[in-house]
C-alpha positions in Angstrom: -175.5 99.6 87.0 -172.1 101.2 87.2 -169.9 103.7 85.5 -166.4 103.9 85.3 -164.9 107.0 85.0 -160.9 107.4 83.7 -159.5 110.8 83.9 -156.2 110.4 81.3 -153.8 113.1 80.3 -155.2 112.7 76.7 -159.1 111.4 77.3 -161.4 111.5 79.6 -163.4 107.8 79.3 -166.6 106.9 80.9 -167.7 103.3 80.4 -171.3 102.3 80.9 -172.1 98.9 82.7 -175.7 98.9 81.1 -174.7 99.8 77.4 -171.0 98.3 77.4 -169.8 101.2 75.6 -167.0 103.4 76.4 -167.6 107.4 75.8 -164.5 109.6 75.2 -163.8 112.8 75.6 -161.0 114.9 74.5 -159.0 116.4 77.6 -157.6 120.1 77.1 -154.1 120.3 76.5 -153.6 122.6 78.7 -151.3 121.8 81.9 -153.6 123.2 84.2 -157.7 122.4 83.6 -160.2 124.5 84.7 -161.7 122.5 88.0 -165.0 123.3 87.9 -165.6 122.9 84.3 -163.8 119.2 84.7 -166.6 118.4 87.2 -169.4 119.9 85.3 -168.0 118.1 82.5 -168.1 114.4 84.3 -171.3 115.1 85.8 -172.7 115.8 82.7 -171.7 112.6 80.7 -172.2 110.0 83.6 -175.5 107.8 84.0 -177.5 109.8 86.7 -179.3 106.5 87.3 -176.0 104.9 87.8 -175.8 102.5 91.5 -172.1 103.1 91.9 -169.3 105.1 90.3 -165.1 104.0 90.1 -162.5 106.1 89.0 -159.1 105.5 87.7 -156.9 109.1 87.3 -153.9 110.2 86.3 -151.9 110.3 90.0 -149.6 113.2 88.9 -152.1 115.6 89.4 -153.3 117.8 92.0 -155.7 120.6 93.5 -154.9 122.9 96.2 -157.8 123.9 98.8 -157.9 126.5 101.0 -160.5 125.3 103.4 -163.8 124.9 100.9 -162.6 126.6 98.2 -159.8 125.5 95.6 -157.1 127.8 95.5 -155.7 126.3 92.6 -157.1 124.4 89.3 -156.3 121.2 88.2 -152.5 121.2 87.7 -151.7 118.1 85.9 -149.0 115.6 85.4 -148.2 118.1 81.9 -146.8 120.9 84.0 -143.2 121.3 84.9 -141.9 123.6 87.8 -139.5 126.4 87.0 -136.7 124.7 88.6 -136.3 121.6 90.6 -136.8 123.2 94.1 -136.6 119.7 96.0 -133.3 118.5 94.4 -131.8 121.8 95.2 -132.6 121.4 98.8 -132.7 117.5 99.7 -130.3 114.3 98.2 -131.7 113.2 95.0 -131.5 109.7 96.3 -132.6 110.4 99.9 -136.0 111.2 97.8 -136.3 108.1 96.1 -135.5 106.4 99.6 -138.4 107.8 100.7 -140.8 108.1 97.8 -139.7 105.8 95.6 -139.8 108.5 92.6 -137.2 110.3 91.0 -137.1 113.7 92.3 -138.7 115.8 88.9 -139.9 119.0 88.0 -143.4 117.8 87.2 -144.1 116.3 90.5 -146.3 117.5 92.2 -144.0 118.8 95.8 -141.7 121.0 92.7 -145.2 122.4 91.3 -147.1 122.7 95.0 -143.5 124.9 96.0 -143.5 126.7 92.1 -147.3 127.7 92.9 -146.6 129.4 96.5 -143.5 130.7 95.5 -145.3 132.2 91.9 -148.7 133.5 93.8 -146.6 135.0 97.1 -148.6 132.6 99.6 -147.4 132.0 102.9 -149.6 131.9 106.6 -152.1 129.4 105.7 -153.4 126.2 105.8 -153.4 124.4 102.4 -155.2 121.0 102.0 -153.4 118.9 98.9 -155.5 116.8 97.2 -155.8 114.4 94.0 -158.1 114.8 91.3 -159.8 111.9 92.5 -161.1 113.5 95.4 -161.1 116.7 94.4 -163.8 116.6 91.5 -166.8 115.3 94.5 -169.3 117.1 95.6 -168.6 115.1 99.1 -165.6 113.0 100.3 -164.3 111.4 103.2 -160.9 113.1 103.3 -159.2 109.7 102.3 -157.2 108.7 98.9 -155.8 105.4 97.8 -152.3 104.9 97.8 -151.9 104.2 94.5 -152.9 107.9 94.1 -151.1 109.1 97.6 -147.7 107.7 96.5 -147.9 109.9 93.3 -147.3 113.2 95.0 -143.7 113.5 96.3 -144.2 113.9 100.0 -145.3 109.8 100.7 -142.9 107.3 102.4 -143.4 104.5 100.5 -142.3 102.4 103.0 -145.1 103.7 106.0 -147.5 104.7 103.8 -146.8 108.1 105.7 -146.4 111.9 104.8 -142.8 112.6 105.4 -142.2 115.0 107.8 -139.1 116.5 106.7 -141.1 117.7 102.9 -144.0 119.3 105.1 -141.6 120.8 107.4 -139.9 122.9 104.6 -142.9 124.1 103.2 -143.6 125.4 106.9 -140.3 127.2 107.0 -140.3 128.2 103.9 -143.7 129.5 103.4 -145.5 129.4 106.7 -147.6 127.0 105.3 -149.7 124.4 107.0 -149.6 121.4 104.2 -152.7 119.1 104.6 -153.5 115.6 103.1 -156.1 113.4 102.7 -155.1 109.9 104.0 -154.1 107.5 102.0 -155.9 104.3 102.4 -155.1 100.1 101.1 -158.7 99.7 100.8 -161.5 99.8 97.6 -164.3 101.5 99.4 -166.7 104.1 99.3 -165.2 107.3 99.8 -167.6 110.3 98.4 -170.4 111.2 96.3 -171.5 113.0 93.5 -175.0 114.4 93.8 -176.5 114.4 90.4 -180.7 115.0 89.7 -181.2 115.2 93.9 -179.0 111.4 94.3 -176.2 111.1 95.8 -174.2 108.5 94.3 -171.4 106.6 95.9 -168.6 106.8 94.3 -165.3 104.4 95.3 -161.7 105.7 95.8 -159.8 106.3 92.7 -156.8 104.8 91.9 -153.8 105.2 89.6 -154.4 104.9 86.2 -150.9 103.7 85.9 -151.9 101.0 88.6 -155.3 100.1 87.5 -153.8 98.8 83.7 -151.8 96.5 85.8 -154.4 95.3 87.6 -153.8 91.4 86.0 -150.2 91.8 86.1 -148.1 88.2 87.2 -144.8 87.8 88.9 -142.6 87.3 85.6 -144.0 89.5 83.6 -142.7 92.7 82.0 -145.7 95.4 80.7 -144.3 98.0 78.9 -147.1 100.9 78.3 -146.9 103.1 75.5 -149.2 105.4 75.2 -149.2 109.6 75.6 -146.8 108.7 78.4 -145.0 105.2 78.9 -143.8 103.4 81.7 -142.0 100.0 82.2 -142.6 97.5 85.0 -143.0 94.3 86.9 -144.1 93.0 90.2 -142.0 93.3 93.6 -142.5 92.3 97.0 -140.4 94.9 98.6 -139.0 98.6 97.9 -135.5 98.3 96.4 -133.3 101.3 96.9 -131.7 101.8 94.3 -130.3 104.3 91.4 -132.0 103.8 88.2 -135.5 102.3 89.3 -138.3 104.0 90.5 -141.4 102.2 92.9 -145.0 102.9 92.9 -147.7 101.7 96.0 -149.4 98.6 93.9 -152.3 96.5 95.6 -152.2 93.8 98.1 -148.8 95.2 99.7 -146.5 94.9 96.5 -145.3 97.3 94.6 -144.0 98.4 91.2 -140.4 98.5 90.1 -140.7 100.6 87.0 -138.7 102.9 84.9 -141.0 106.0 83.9 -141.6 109.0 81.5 -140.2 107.6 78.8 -140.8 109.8 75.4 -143.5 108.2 73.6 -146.7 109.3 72.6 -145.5 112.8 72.8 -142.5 112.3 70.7 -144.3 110.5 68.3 -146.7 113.5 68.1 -143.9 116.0 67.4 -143.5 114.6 63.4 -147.3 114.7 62.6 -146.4 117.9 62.2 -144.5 117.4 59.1 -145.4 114.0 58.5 -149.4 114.0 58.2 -149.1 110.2 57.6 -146.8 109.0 60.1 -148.8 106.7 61.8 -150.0 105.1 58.3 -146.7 105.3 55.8 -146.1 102.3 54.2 -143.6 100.3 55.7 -142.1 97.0 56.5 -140.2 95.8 59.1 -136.8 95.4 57.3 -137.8 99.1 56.4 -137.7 100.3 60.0 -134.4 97.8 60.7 -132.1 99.1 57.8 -133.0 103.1 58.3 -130.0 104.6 60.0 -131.1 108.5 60.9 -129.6 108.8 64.7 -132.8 110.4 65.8 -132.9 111.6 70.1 -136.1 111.0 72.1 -135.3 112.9 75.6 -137.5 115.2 74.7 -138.3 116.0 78.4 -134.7 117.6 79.2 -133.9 119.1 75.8 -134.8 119.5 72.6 -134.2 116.7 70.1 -131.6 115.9 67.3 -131.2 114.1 64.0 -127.9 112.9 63.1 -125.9 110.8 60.8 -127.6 112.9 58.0 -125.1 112.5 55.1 -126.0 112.6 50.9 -128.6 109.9 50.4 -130.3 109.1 53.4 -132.3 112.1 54.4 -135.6 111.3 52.7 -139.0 111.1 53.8 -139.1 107.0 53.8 -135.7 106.9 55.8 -137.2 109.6 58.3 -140.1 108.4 59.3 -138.5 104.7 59.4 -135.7 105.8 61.7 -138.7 107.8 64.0 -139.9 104.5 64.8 -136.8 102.9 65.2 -135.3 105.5 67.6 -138.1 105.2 69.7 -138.5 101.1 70.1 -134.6 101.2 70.3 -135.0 102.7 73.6 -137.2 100.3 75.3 -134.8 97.8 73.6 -131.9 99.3 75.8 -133.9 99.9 78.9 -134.8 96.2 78.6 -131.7 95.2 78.0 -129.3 97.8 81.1 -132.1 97.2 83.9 -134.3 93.9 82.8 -132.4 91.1 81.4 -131.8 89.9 84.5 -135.1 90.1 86.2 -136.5 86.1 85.2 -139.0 87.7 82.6 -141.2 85.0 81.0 -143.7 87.3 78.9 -143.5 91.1 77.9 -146.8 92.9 77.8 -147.4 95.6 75.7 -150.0 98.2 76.3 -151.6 101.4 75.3 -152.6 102.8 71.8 -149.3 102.9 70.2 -148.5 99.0 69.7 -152.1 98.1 68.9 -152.7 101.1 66.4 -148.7 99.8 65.2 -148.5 95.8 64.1 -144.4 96.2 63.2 -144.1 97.0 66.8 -144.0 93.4 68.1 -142.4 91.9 65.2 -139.2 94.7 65.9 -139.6 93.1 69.7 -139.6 90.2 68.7 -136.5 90.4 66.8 -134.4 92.2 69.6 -135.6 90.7 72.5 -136.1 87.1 73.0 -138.8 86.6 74.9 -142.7 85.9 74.4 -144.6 89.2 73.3 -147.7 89.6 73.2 -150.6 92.5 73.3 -152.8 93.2 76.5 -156.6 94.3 76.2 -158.1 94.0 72.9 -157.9 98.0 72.6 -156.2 101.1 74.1 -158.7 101.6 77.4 -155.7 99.7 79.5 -157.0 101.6 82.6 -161.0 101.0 82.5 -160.4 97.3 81.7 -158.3 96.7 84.5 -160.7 98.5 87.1 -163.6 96.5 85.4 -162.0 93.0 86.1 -161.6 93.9 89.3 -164.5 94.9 90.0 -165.6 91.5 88.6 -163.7 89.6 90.8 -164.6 91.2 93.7 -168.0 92.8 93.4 -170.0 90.8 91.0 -172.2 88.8 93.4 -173.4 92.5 94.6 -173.1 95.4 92.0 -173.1 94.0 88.1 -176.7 93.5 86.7 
């Protein structure tokens, strides 16, 4: 018997290998979560007669330890630096040589530098750490990569620390930065002790990752969910402009586009619209609305445009919402995927499952096969639990 235990920027989901069922539990909406109350909270709501315990987590997210003790909470993927310290000091695109991300205030190296430069901190030691490692009562000091290449100080290409990002924090702060390593493995790597036994619990891994655990060469998955991503399968680490990479299993990688305004931009209009998500519409509804509506919600505040005498009602609105925001994966698709050999698009995440117009508007503006992934929103825990089929059944399902 086994839980599996996914720590989301919206729920926290515990699945249970004896009952099938999947618990969840609202997360706080808070940008930085209380650490101890998070493991209290897990600890609480797992099967203490659980064998073994996996974790998917959100890879965004980090803890800061001075020696035993945390010096910092939780500081998720939700919190955004003051400024972006590591754009103003290295290349933009010597960054994403390096780690494969786009260098942005809610990583963790800007919010790591925000926190010492906010709290005055210099001569000491800090060890960085994920929330997957972070929330055990015992670890071995190690992290997967999918969770390692998250932070903002990994090469991608070594699966190495970069030198020159722990250097500045020592010149800047006189601070030591620490890591746990990152490993390619699925093993043991801590415990939780629970009722006087210590259950093993294996490495965590990226959320992001673990819902493309099944993914094939020629396939397109498009996540929408409280965040969204887009992606596909690659062999190697492309430098380049536009895309950014993510440490994936078995030496590949992911070429994906990322943070693109979804679940939270949906989320802005239930504040006016109490029935957004269950208007009546239909899909020549959503076509012909014509509202210019902006999604960048993560740089600046939105617009709405092309307003003029008879178009600004509530049926238009809410019909141009959803268009706006599948017009963008439209465009992505179309600037940076086109040309990629793409058989099938997979679509994951709450949004299109909760949303049936959402593949028929696909459908329509791209022409390719489009279909949904896992029969529900829990992309993460089902990907971690066919893996663990595949690779541990003979030992650890009963």
């Amino acid at each position: 018997m086994f839980n599996i235990i996914d720590i989301g920027g919206t729920y926290l989901k515990i699945y249970d290998s004896h009952t099938k069922d999947i618990m969840r539990i609202k997360m706080s909406d808070e940008n930085v979560i209380d650490l101890h109350s998070l493991r209290i909270l897990i600890k609480n709501n797992i099967n203490s007669h659980a064998d073994k315990i996996y974790m998917s987590c959100q890879m965004h997210g980090f803890v800061l330890f001075d020696g035993v003790n945390n010096v910092s909470e939780f500081i998720t993927w939700k919190k955004k630096s003051d400024e972006n310290h590591i754009a103003k000091i290295f290349d933009t695109n010597y960054f994403r040589d390096i780690t494969g991300l786009e260098c942005r205030n809610d990583l963790p190296i800007n919010n790591i530098y925000d926190f010492f430069e906010t709290n005055n901190m210099n001569n000491r030691k800090i060890h960085v750490k994920n929330i997957s490692e972070a929330i055990l009562d015992s670890n071995l000091s190690c992290t997967h990569i999918t969770m390692a290449c998250g932070n903002g100080f990994l090469n991608i290409y070594n699966n190495k620390y970069c030198d020159d990002f722990i250097k500045l924090f020592h010149e800047r702060f006189k601070i030591k930065l620490q890591f746990d390593d990152p490993i390619d493995e699925f093993i043991v790597n801590g415990h939780f002790n629970i009722n006087d036994r210590h259950i093993p619990v294996y490495c965590g891994i990226g959320d992001f990752q673990a819902s493309l655990m099944n993914i094939r060469p020629n396939e397109l998955y498009i996540n929408m969910a409280t965040g969204s991503q887009i992606s596909i399968l690659t062999d190697c680490v492309e430098k380049n402009k536009t895309m950014n990479h993510r440490s994936f299993f078995n030496k590949k990688y992911l070429k994906c586009i990322t943070h693109i305004p979804s679940g939270r931009f949906l989320n802005i209009f239930t504040n006016m619209f109490d029935d957004l998500f269950t208007y009546p519409m239909k899909i020549e509804d959503i076509i012909s609305s014509d509202l210019a509506i902006g999604t960048n919600i993560f740089e600046h505040g939105i617009s709405i445009n092309n307003i003029n005498f008879k178009n600004f009602t509530k049926k238009n609105m809410i019909c141009s919402i959803f268009k706006c925001y599948l017009d963008q994966y439209v465009t992505i698709y179309n600037n940076l995927f086109e040309d990629e050999n793409i058989d099938k698009i997979i679509l994951s995440g709450g949004i299109p499952k909760k949303l049936s117009f959402v593949i028929d508007y696909f459908k329509i503006n791209i022409k390719k096969e489009i279909v949904l992934g896992n029969g529900n929103d829990d992309d993460s825990v089902n990907g971690l639990l066919s893996y663990i089929n595949l690779h541990f059944a003979n030992n650890f399902i009963k």
